[in-house]
C-alpha positions in Angstrom: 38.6 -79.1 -32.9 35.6 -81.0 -31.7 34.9 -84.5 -33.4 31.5 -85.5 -34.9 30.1 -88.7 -34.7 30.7 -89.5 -38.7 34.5 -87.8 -37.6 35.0 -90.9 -35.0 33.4 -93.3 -37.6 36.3 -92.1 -39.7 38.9 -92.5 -37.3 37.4 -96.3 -36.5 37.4 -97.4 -39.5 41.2 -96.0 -40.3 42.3 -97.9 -37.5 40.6 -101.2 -38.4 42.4 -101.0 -42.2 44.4 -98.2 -43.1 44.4 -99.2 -46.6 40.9 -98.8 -47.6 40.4 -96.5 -50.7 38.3 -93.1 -50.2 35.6 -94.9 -51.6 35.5 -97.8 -49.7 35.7 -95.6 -46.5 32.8 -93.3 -47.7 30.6 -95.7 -48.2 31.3 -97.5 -44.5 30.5 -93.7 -43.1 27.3 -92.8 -45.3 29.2 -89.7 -47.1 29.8 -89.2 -50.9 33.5 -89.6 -51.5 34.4 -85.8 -51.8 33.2 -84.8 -48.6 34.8 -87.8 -47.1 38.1 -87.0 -48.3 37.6 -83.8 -47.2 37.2 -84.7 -43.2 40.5 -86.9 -43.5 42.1 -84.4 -45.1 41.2 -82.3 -42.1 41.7 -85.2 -39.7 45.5 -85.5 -40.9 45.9 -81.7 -40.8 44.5 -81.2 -37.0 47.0 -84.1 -36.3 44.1 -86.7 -35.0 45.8 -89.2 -38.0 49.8 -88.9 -37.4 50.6 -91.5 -40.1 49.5 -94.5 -42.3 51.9 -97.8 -41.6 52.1 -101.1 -41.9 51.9 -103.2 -38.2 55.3 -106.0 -39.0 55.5 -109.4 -37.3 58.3 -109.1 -34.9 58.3 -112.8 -35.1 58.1 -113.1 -38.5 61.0 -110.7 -38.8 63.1 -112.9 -36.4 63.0 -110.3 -33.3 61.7 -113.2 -31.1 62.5 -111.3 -27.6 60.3 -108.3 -25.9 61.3 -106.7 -23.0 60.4 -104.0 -20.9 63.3 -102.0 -19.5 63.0 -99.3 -16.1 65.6 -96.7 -16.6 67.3 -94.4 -13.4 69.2 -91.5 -14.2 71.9 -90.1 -12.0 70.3 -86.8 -11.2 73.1 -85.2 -10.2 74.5 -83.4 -13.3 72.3 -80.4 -14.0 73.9 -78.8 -16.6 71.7 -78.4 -20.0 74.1 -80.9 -22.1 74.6 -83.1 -19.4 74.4 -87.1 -19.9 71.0 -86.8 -18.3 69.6 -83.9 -20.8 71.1 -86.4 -23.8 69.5 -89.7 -22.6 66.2 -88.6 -24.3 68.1 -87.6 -27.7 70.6 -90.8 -27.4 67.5 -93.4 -27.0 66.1 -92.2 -30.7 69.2 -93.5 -32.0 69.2 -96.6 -30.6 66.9 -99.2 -33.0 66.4 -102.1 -30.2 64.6 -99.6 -28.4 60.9 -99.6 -30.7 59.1 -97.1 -27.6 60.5 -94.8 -24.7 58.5 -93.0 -22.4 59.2 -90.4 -19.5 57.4 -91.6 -16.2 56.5 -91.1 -12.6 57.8 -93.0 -9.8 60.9 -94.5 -9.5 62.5 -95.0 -12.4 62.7 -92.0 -15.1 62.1 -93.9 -18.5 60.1 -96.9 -19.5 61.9 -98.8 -22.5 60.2 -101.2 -24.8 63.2 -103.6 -26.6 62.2 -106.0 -29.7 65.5 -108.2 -30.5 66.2 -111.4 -31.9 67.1 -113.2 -28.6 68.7 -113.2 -24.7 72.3 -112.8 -25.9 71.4 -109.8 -28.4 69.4 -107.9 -25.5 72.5 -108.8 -23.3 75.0 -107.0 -25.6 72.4 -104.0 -26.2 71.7 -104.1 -22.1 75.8 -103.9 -21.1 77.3 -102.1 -24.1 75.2 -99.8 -24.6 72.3 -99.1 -21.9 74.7 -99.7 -18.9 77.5 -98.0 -20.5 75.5 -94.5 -20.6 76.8 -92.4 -18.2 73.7 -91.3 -17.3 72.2 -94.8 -16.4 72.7 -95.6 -12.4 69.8 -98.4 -12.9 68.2 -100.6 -15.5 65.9 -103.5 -14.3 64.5 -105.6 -16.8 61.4 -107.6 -17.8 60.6 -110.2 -20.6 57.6 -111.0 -22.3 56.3 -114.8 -21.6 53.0 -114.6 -24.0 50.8 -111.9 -25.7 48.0 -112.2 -24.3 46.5 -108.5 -26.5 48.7 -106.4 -28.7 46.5 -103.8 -30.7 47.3 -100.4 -32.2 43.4 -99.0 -32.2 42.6 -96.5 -29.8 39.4 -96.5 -27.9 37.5 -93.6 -29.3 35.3 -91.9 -27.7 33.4 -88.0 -28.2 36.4 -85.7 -27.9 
């Protein structure tokens, strides 16, 4: 599906407050509220809007500590339930660990942590990231100072 410019308005203006009523929305795009509704109706359905949230303090919330975590598998087991095949699965269950990507290069996964300090990243890092059986390698780094944290995504013509 191709986006239009009042589409990407849309989408802009989602981003920048999630909360605004149909109304409120149609009249920042120039639309009547029906058709508006319509195209994010749409927008949800194509998937371009995956969900309406609330962005928490995580220091308000007492999680004081970010860190960045490299992952290295041991490649060696190759078998479809093997430690390596269940990292993937085992990291959703895991609530320290708030994103987890795949990557290129050396290490295999890119971990962000949010905890409360050093001593409960500790006890996540050697109970239960070190203790995988898939894990040969872990290297960590901590966040001194946000310096930009958004959620908005630059939009462009798609």
């Amino acid at each position: 599906m191709e986006l239009d410019r009042i589409d990407i308005q849309i989408l802009r203006e989602l981003q920048n407050n999630g909360r605004l009523t149909n109304q409120e929305l149609a009249d920042r795009v120039s639309l009547s509220p029906s058709p508006c509704l319509r195209r994010v109706k749409r927008l949800e359905q194509e998937g371009f809007i995956q969900d309406y949230v609330a962005v928490i303090s995580a220091d308000k919330i007492g999680l004081k500590l970010l860190a960045y975590v490299t992952i290295r598998l041991n490649k060696v087991f190759r078998a479809q339930d093997s430690p390596v095949s269940e990292f993937a699965k085992d990291v959703q269950a895991w609530p320290e660990v708030v994103e987890c990507y795949a990557m290129s290069g050396d290490m295999d996964y890119l971990l962000r942590v949010q905890v409360e300090d050093l001593p409960q990243f500790s006890k996540f890092a050697m109970d239960t990231l070190m203790r995988h059986p898939a894990v040969v390698d872990m290297r960590s780094s901590f966040a001194m100072q946000k310096i930009k944290q958004t959620t908005q995504l630059p939009i462009r013509r798609v």
